[in-house]
C-alpha positions in Angstrom: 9.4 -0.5 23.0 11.1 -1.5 26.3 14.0 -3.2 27.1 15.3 -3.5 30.7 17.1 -0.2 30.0 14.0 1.5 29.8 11.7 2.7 27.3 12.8 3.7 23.8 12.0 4.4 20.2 14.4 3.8 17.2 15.9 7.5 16.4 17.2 6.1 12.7 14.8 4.7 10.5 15.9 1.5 9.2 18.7 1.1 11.4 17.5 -1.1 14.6 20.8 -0.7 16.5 20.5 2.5 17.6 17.8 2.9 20.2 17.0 6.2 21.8 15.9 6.0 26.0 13.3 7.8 27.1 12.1 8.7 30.4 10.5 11.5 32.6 12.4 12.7 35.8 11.0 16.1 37.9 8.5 16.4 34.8 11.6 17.3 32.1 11.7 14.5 29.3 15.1 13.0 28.7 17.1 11.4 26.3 20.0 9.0 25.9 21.4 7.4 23.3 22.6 4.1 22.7 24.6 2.6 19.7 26.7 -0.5 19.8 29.1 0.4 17.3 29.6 3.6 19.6 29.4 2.2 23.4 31.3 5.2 24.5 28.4 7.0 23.8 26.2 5.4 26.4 29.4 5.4 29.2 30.3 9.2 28.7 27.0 10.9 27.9 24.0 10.5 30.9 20.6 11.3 30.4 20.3 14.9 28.7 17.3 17.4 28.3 16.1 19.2 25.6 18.3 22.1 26.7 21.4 20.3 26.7 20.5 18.7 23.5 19.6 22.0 21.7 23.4 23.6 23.7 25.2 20.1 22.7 24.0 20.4 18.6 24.8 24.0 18.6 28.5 23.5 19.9 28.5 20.2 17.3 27.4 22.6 14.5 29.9 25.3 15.4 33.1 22.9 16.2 32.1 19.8 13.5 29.7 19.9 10.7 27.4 22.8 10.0 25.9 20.7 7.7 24.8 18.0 10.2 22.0 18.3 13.0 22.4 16.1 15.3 19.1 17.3 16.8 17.0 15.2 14.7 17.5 12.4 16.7 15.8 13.5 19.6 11.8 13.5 19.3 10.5 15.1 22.2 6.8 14.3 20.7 7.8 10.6 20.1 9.3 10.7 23.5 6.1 12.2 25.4 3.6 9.7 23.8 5.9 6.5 24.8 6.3 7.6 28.1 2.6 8.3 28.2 2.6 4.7 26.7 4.2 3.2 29.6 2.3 5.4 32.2 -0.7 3.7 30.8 0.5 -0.1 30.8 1.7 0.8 34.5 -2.1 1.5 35.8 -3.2 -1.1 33.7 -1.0 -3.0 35.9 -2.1 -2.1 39.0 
């Protein structure tokens, strides 16, 4: 799906408010979140990588909820295959 944000999939089943931005930048994938109950989320927190996910869920784990992984969120698969999506549509453009 796209919006004028960018491309995104929905990271919560069932819940259609979150979204989860996609794109590819020097080749890395990355992710950024965006919930309307939470805009501070989307002002504070840029585009992350994979790395900075997997650093950010580890230091959530350790300082919040062990029991939580905020990780799941972020499909890196999902994420690939929409932006290869879009790369497609693009030259379909052209």
């Amino acid at each position: 799906m796209r919006t004028p944000s960018g491309v995104f999939y929905y990271p919560v089943p069932g819940n259609k408010r979150i979204r989860m931005y996609v794109r590819e930048r020097d080749g890395v994938v990355e992710f950024r979140l965006y919930n309307p109950d939470y805009p501070e989320i989307w002002e504070r927190h840029g585009w992350l990588d994979m790395d900075l996910v997997q650093r950010g869920a580890q230091l959530f784990r350790k300082e919040r909820s062990k029991d939580v992984d905020p990780t799941r969120l972020y499909d890196l698969t999902v994420a690939k295959a929409l932006l290869e999506e879009e790369r497609r549509r693009a030259a379909g453009r052209s």
